[in-house]
VEXVO-281431 format. One line per field, with one value per residue (C-alpha): residue in one letter; chain; x, y negated, z negated. Coordinates in steps of 0.5 Angstrom, whole numbers. Example, Ala and Ser with C-alpha at 12.3 -4.5 7.8 and 13.67 -1.06 7.14 Angstrom:
VEXVO-281431
res: c(A | S)
chain: c(A | A)
x: c(25 | 27)
y: c(9 | 2)
z: c(-16 | -14)
***
This chain:
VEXVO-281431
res: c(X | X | X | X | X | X | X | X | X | X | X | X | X | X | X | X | X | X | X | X | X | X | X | X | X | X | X | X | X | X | X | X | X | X | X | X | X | X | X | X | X | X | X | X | X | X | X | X | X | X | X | X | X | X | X | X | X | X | X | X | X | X | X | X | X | X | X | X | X | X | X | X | X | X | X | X | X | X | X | X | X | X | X | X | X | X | X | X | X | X | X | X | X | X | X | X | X | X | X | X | X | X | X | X | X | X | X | X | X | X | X | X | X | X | X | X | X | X | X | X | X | X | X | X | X | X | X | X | X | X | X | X | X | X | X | X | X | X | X | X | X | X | X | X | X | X | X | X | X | X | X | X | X | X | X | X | X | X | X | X | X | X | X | X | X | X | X | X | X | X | X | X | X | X | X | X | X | X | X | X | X | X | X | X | X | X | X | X | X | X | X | X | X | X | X | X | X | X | X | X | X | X | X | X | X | X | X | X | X | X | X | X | X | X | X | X | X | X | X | X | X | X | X | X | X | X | X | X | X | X | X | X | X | X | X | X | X | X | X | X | X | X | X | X | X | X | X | X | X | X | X | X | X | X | X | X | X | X | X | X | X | X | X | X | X | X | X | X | X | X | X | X | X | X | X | X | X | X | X | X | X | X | X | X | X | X | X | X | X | X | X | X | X | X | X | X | X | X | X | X | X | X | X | X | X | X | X | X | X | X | X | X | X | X | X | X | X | X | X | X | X | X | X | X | X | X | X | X | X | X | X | X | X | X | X | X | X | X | X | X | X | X | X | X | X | X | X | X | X | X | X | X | X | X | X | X | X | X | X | X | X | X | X | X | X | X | X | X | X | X | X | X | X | X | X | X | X | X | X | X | X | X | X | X | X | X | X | X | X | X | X | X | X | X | X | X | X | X | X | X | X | X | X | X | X | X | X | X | X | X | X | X | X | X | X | X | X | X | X | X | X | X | X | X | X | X | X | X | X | X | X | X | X | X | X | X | X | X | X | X | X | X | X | X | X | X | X | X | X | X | X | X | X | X | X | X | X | X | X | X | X | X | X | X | X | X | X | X | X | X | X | X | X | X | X | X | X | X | X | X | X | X | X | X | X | X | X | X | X | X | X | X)
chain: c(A | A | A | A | A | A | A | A | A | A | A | A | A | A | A | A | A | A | A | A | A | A | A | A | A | A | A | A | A | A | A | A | A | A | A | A | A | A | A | A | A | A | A | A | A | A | A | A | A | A | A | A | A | A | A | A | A | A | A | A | A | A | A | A | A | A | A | A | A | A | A | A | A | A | A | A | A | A | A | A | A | A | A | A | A | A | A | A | A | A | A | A | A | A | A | A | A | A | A | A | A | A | A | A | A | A | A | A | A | A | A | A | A | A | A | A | A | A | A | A | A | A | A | A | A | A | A | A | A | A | A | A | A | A | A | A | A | A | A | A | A | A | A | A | A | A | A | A | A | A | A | A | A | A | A | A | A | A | A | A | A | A | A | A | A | A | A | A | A | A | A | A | A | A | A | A | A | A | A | A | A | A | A | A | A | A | A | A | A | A | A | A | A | A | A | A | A | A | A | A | A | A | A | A | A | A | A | A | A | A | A | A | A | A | A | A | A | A | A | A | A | A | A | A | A | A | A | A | A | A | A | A | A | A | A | A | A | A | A | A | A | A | A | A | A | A | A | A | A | A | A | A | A | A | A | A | A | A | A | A | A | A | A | A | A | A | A | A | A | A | A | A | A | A | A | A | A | A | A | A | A | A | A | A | A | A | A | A | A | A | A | A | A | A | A | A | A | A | A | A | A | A | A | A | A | A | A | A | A | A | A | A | A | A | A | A | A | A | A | A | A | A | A | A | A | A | A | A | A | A | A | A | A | A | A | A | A | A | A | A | A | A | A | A | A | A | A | A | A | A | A | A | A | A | A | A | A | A | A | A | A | A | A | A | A | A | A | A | A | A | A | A | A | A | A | A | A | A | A | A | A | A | A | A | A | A | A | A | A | A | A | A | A | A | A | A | A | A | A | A | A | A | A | A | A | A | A | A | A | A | A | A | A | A | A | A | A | A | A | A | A | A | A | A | A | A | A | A | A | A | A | A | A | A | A | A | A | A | A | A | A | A | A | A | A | A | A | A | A | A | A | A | A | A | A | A | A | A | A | A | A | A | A | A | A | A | A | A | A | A | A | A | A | A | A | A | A | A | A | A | A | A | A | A | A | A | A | A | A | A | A | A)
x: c(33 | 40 | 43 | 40 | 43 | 49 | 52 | 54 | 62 | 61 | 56 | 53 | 48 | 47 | 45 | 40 | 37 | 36 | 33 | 28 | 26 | 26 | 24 | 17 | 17 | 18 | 19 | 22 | 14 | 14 | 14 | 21 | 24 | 18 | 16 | 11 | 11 | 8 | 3 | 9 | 12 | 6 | 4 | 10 | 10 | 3 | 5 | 11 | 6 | 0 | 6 | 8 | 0 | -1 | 5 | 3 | -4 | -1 | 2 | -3 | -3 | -9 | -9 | -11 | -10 | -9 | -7 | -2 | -2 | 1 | 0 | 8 | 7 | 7 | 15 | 17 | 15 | 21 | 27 | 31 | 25 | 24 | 31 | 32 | 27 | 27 | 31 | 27 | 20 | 15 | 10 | 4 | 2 | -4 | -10 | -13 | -11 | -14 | -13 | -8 | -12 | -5 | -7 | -1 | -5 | -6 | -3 | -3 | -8 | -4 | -11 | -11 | -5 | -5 | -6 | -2 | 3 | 2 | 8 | 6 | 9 | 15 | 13 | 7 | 10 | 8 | 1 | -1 | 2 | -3 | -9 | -7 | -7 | -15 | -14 | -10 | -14 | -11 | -7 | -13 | -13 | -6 | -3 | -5 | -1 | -3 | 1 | -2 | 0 | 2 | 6 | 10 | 14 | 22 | 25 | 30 | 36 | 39 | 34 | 34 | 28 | 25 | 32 | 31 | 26 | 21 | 15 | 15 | 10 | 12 | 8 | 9 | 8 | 7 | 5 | 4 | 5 | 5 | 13 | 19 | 21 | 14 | 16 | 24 | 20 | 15 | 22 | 25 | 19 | 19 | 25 | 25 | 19 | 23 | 28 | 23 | 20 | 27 | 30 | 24 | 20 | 26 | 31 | 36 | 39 | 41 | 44 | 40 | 44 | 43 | 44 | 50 | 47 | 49 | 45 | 40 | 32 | 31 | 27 | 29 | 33 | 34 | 34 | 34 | 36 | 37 | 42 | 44 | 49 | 48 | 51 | 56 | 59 | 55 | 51 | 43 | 39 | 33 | 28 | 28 | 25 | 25 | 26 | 23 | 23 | 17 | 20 | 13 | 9 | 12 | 11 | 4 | 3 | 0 | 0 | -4 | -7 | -3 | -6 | -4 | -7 | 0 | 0 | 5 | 8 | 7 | 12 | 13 | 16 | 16 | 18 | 17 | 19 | 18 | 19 | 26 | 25 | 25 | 31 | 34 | 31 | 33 | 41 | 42 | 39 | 39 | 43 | 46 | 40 | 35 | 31 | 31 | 25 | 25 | 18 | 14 | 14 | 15 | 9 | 8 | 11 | 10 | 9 | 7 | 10 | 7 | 10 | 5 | 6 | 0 | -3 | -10 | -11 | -5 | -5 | -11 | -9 | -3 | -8 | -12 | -7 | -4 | -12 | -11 | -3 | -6 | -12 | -8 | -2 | -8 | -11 | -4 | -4 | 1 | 1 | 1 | -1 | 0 | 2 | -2 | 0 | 0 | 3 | 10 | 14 | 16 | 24 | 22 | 17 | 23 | 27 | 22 | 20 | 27 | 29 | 23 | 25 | 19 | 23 | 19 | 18 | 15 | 16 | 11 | 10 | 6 | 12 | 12 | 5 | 7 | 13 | 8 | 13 | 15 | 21 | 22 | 27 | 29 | 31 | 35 | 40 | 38 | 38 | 32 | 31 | 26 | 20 | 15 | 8 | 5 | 6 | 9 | 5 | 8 | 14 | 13 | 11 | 17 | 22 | 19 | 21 | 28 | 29 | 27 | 33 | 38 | 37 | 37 | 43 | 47 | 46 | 48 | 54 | 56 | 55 | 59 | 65 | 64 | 65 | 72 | 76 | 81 | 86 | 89 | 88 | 91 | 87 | 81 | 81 | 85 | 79 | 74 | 77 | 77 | 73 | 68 | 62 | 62 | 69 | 68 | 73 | 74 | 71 | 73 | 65 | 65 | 61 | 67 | 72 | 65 | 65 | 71 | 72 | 66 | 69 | 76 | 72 | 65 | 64 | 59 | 57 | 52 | 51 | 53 | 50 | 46 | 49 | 56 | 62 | 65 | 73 | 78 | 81 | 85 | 80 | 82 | 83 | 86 | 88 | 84 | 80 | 75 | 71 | 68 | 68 | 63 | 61 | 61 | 61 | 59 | 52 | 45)
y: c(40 | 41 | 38 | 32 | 32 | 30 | 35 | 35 | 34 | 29 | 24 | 28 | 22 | 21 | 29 | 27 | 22 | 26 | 31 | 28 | 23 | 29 | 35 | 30 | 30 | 22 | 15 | 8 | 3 | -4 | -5 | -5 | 0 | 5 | 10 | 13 | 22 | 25 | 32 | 36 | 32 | 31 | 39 | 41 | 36 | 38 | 45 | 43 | 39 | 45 | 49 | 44 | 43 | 50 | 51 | 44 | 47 | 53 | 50 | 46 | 40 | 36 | 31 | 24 | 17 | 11 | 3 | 2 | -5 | -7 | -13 | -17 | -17 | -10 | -9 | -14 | -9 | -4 | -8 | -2 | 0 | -7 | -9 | -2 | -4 | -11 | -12 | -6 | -9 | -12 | -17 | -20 | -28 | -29 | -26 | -29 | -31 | -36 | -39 | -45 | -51 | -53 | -48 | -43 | -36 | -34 | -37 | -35 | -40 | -43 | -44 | -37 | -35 | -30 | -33 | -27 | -24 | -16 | -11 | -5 | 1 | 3 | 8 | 8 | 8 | 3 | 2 | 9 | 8 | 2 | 6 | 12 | 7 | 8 | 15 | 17 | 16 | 23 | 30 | 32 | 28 | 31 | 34 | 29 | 33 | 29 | 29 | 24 | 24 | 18 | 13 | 8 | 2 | 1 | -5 | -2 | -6 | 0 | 5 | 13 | 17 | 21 | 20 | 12 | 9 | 2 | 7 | 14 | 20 | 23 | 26 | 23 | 27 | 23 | 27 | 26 | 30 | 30 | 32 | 32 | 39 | 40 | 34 | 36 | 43 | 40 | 36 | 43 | 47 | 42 | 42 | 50 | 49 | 44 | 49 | 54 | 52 | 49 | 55 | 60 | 57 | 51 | 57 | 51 | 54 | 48 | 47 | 44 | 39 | 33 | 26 | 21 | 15 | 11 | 15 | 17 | 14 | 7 | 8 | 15 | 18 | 24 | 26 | 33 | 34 | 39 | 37 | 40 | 39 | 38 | 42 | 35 | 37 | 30 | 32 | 30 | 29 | 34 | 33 | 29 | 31 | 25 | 25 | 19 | 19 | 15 | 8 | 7 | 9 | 3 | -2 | 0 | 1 | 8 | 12 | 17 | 21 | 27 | 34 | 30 | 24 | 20 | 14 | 16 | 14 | 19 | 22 | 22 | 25 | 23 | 27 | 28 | 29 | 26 | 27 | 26 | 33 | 34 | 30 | 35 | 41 | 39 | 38 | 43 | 49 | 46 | 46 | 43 | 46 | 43 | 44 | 51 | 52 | 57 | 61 | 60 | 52 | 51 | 48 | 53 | 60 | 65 | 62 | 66 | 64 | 68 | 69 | 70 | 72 | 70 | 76 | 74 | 81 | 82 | 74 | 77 | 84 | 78 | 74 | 79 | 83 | 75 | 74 | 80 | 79 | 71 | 75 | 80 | 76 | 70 | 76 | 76 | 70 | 67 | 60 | 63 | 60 | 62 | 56 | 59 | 51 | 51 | 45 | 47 | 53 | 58 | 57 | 49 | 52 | 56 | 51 | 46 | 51 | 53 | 44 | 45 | 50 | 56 | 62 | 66 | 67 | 72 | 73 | 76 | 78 | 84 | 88 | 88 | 90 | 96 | 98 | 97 | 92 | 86 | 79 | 78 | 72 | 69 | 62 | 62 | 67 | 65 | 73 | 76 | 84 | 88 | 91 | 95 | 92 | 98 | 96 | 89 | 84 | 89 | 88 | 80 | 78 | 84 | 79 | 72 | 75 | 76 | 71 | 68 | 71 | 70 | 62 | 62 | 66 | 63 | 56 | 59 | 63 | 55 | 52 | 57 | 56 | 48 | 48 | 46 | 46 | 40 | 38 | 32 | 24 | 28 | 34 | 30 | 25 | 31 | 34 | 28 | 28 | 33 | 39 | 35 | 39 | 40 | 37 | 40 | 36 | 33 | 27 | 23 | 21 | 13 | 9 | 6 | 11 | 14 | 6 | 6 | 13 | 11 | 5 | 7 | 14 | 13 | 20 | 19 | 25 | 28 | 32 | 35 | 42 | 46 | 52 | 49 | 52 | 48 | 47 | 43 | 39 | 32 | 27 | 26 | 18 | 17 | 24 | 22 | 29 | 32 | 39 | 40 | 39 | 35 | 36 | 30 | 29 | 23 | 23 | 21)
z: c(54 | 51 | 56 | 54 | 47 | 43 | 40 | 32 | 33 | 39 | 34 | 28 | 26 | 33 | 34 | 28 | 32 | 38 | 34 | 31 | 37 | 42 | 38 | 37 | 30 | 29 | 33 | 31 | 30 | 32 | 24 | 24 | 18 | 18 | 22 | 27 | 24 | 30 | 30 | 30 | 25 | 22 | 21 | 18 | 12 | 11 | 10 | 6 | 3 | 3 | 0 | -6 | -8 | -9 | -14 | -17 | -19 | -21 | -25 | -29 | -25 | -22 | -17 | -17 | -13 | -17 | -13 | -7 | -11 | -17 | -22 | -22 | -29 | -30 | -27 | -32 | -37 | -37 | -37 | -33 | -28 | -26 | -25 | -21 | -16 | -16 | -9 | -6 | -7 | -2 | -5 | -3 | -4 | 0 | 1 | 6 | 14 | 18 | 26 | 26 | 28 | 31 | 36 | 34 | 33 | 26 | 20 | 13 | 9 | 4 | -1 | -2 | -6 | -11 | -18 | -21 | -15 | -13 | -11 | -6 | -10 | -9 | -15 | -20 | -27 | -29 | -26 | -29 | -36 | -35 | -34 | -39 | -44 | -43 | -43 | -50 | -56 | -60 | -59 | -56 | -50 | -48 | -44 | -38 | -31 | -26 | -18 | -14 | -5 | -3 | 0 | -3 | 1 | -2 | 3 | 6 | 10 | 14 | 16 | 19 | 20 | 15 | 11 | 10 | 12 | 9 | 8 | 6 | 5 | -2 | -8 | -15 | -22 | -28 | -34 | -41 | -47 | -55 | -56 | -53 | -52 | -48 | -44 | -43 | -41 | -36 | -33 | -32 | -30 | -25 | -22 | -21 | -18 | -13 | -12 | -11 | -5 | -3 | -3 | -1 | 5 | 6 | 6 | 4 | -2 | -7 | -13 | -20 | -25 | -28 | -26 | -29 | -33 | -27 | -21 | -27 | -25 | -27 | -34 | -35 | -40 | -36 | -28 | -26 | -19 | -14 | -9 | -2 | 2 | 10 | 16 | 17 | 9 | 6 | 1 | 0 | -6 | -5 | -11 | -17 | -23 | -29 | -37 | -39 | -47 | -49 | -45 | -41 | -47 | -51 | -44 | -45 | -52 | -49 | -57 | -59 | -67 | -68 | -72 | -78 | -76 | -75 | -70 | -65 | -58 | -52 | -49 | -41 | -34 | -27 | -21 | -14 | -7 | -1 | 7 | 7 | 6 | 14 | 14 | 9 | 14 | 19 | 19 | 15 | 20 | 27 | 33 | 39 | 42 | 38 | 32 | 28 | 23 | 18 | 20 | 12 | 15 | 21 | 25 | 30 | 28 | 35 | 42 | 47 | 54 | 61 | 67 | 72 | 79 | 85 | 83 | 81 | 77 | 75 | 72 | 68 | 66 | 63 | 60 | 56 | 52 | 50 | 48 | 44 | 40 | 39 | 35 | 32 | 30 | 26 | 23 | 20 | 18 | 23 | 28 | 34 | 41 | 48 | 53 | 59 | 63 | 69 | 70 | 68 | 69 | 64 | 64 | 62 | 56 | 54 | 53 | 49 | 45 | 43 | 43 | 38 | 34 | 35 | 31 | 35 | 43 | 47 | 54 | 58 | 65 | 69 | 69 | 62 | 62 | 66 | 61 | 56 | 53 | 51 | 51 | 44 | 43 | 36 | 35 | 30 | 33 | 40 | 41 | 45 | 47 | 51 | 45 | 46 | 46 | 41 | 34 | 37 | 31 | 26 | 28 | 29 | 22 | 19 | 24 | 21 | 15 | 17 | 21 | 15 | 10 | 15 | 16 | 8 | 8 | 13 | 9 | 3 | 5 | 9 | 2 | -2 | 3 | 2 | -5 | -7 | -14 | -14 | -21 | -17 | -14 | -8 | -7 | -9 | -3 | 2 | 1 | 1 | 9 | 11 | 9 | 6 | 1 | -6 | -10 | -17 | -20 | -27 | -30 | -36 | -37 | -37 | -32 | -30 | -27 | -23 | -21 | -19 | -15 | -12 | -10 | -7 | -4 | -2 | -7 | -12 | -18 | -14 | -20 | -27 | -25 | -30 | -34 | -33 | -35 | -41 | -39 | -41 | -37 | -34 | -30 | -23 | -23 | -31 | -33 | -39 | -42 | -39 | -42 | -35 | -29 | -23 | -17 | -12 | -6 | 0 | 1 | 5)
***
């Protein structure tokens, strides 16, 4: 299967692509920019999603579902969300089809035109600040936590699956709240929930921090965000969690009766992932040979291959103890399954388990019942060893776990080399081109010179990071003061 692969230094964009195309977790769809996600695929958002929606709840949210469709009117409400959306939007005008009486197939029937044009919802701010209005009358009816699973549509020119596509998975949170400071909490709260499940079941490591003005949300005082960097040295904006002050209050006159009965605007915030997470993942563990998938989401976790001779006994014996360590391992809550398929021999299985990223293959054949062992053989390292088969589930689900640190340390230790602090123009750009990763270098804090850096290197801010040291210091392109430094670096 590997053989079949383009290899990360050959074509890193192209590796992407075969990755996601050959490892069976999506495919182009007729509807040019958006995307097919197939059962793998599709299994491994929804454990992301089923982990992301146990912690949601943990955390006091609920889950609601409000229109794909939104009114044009209520865009035009938020001066800065609309014109932070306006070119991404796909619009509905017409209602209704009918055969062409020319004989040309279905036509649009130009007497069913909308009298108010609808937006499929690139995000739904504005229509669930539409529906609280109904919903906030005083200080008791707060705080709202709602999340909503959805998709959403943004018209994108230039796709890639799962990093860029027309439609996406995602989920959304809006929350509404009596104060500030309890809005600005709920924003980092969620960020750390983010960053949790990164770093604990994505065993990506990210770094947390605040957007500039420039890269800030459409409509929001504030965005939070966890960025990661990518395997090619680019980095990927993980998560967003938005501050949003009282805008979308004031847009839709959504007010409420304090304690002391005082009229007040609600504040606001906004945060979400989206399936750009299997992008994330897979570009920041997989190799030449295929996918790599850390066990606490991977869709399939152990898989058990037999290798059968013509003895009708001994292919039994075989398929008991299999049935057995299926049973055993479920009990532990493991994905488990034995590929007993005839149809295929067991050097091709391996090698689309391996392309697939199982972390766990277990090889066993008659010999090895007579040995009373086991092959164990580990993704993540491409290493295997002989294992006795007493106590093997035990030792399955403590190597899961292992595998699992070991992939969130590898990643880190790679990110923590790709850090680099520049004081000059020239280092900046030499490291921009060569090394790649992070650039902790300063800034003078204007949007213009972020303009411009941007312009002459294709490095945005990704982040000014949470808890940064405060430094005195010259910005890299005007030498004018700095008191920090920031991280930039090109990105997805």
């Amino acid at each position: 299967m590997a053989d079949n692969l383009t290899s990360r230094k050959q074509d890193y964009s192209q590796w992407y692509n075969d990755l996601v195309l050959k490892g069976g977790l999506a495919e182009h769809s007729d509807v040019r920019g958006c995307m097919v996600i197939k059962p793998y695929g599709f299994a491994l958002w929804e454990n992301m999603r089923d982990v992301l929606d146990k912690m949601f709840k943990e955390t006091g949210h609920q889950n609601a579902y409000f229109p794909l469709f939104i009114p044009k009117s209520y865009l035009s409400k938020e001066a800065s969300h609309v014109e932070g959306f306006a070119k991404e939007c796909a619009v509905v005008t017409h209602y209704r089809l009918k055969n062409d009486p020319n004989g040309g197939g279905v036509i649009v029937d130009p007497e069913a035109k909308l009298e108010e044009e609808l937006i499929v919802r690139p995000t739904s701010e504005t229509i669930i600040w539409s529906t609280y209005k109904g919903w906030i009358q005083s200080y008791r009816d707060l705080p709202i936590l709602v999340n909503q699973w959805a998709n959403v549509v943004r018209w994108e020119m230039r796709t890639r699956l799962f990093l860029r596509t027309a439609e996406f998975l995602w989920q959304e949170g809006h929350t509404a709240h009596a104060t500030k400071e309890e809005a600005i909490a709920e924003t980092v709260q969620m960020l750390d929930v983010y960053a949790t499940f990164a770093e604990e079941y994505m065993a990506m490591p990210v770094i947390k921090g605040v957007k500039t003005a420039n890269e800030r949300f459409a409509g929001a005082e504030d965005t939070y965000c966890i960025e990661a960097l990518m395997q090619d040295g680019k980095a990927l904006q993980a998560g967003t969690s938005h501050f949003l002050g009282q805008n979308f209050a004031k847009a839709f006159d959504v007010k409420f009766a304090d304690k002391n009965n005082n009229i007040e605007y609600v504040w606001a915030t906004s945060w979400g992932v989206s399936t750009r997470l299997i992008g994330a993942l897979i570009m920041a563990h997989s190799d030449d040979e295929g996918l790599v998938m850390p066990p606490r989401i991977a869709p399939l976790q152990v898989v058990i291959v037999p290798i059968y001779n013509k003895d009708a006994e001994a292919r039994q014996k075989i398929d008991d103890k299999a049935g057995q360590l299926v049973k055993e391992l479920r009990a532990k809550g493991i994905r488990v399954k034995f590929d007993n398929d005839d149809t295929s021999r067991p050097g091709w299985k391996f090698a689309e388990y391996e392309l697939r990223g199982v972390p766990v293959r277990i090889a066993l054949g008659a010999r090895d019942l007579e040995n009373n062992v086991a092959e164990v053989a580990r993704r993540d390292e491409k290493t295997k060893a002989s294992t006795s088969l007493d106590g093997l589930t035990d030792y399955v689900s403590a190597l899961l776990e292992e595998i699992q640190q070991n992939m969130y340390n590898k990643a880190l230790a790679f990110r923590d080399a790709s850090i680099t602090k520049v004081d000059s123009w020239e280092e900046f750009v030499s490291t921009l081109d060569g090394k790649g990763g992070f650039v902790a270098a300063h800034w003078d804090g204007t949007a213009e010179t972020e303009d411009k850096i941007k312009e002459m290197t294709k490095a945005t801010i990704r982040c000014i990071p949470l808890n940064n040291e405060q430094e005195a210091g010259k910005c890299i392109l005007t030498g004018n003061p700095s008191t920090q430094r920031v991280l930039f670096a090109r990105a997805y």
